[in-house]
C-alpha positions as CSV (number, residue, x, y, z in Angstrom):
1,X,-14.4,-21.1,-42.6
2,X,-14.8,-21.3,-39.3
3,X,-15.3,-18.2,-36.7
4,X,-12.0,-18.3,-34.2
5,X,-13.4,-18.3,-30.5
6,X,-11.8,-17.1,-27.8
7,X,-10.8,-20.3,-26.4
8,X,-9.0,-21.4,-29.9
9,X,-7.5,-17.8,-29.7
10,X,-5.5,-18.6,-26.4
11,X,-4.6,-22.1,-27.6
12,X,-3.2,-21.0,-30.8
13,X,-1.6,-17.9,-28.8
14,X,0.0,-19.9,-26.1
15,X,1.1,-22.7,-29.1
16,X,2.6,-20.1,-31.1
17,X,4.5,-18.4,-28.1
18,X,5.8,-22.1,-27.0
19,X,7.1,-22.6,-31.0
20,X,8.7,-19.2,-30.9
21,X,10.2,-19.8,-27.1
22,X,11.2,-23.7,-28.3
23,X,13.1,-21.7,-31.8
24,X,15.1,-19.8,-29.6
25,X,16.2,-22.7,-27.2
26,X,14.3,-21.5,-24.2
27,X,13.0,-25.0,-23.2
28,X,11.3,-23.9,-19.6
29,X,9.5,-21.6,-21.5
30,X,7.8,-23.9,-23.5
31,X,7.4,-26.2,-20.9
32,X,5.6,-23.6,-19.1
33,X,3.6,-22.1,-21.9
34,X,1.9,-25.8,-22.7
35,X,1.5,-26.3,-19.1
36,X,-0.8,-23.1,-19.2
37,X,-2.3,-24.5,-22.5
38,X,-3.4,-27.7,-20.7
39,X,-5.0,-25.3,-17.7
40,X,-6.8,-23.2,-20.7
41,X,-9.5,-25.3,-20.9
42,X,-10.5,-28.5,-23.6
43,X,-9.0,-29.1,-26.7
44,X,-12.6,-30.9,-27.5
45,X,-14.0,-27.8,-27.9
46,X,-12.0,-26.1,-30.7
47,X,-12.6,-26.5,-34.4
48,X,-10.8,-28.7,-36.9
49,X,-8.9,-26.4,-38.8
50,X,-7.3,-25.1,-35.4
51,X,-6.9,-28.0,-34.2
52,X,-4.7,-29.4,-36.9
53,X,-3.0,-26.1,-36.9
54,X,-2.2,-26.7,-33.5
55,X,-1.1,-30.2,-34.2
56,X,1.7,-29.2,-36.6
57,X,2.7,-26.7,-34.6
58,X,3.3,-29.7,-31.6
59,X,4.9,-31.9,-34.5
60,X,7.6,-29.2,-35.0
61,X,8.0,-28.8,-31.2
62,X,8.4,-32.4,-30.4
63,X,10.9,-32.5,-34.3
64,X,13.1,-29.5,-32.6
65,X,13.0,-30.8,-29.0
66,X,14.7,-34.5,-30.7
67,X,16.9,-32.2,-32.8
68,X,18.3,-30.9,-29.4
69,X,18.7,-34.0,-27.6
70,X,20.1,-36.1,-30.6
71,X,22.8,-33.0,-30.5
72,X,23.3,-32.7,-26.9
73,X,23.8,-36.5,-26.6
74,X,26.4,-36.2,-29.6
75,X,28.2,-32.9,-27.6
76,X,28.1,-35.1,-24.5
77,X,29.8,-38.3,-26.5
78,X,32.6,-35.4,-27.5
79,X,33.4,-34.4,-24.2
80,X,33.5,-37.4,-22.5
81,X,36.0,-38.7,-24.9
82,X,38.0,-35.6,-24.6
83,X,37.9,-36.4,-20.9
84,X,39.3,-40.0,-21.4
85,X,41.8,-38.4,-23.3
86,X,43.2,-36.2,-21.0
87,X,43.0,-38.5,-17.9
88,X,45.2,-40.8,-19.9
89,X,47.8,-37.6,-20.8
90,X,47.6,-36.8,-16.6
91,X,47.9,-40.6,-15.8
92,X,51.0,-40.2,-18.3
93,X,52.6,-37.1,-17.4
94,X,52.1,-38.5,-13.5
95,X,53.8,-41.3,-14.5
96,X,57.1,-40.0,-15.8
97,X,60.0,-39.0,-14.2
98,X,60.6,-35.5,-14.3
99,X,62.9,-34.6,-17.0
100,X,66.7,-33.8,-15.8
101,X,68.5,-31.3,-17.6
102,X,71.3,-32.0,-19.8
103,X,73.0,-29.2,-19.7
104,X,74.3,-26.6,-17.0
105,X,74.1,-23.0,-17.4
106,X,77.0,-21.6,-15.9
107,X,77.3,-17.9,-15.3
C-alpha cells in the first residue's frame, strides 16, 4: 500500500468536504471546495488507489447533483401547472358577474 502524501491528503480532504457539503444541499460549497481542489496542485501526481477513491467520490457528486436537478425540474413542472391553474380560476372569477343576492335581510 501506498504512503499518502500530503498532496493526496488535501485532494481527498477537500473531496470529502465537497461530498459532505454536496449531502447536505449546499451546492456553492462544493462548487467552491473543487475549485480549491483544481488550484491544489496535479492530479498526475497522486497514486492510483487515491485517485480512484477520488473518482468515486466525483461519480457520487455528479449522481447527487442530477438527482437535484431531475427533482427541481419536476418541482418546477408542478408549479407552473399550479400557476396555469390559477390564472385560468382569476381569468374565471374576473369574468363573472358578481353574484346578486337573493334575498333581503330586513331588520
Amino acid at each position: 500500500m501506498s504512503q499518502v502524501n500530503e498532496g493526496e491528503s488535501e485532494f481527498e480532504q477537500l473531496t470529502s468536504m465537497a461530498m459532505e457539503a454536496a449531502t447536505q444541499g449546499k451546492w456553492d460549497s462544493v462548487a467552491q471546495l473543487y475549485d480549491r481542489r483544481a488550484c491544489a496542485g496535479s492530479l498526475d501526481t497522486i497514486s492510483r488507489d487515491v485517485a480512484k477513491k477520488l473518482m468515486q467520490y466525483d461519480q457520487w457528486i455528479m449522481t447527487r447533483i442530477r438527482e437535484v436537478q431531475t427533482l427541481t425540474q419536476q418541482q418546477l413542472g408542478e408549479a407552473q401547472q399550479y400557476r396555469r391553474r390559477l390564472e385560468g380560476l382569476k381569468r374565471q372569477w374576473v369574468g363573472q358577474a358578481p353574484v346578486q343576492a337573493r334575498y333581503r335581510l330586513s331588520i
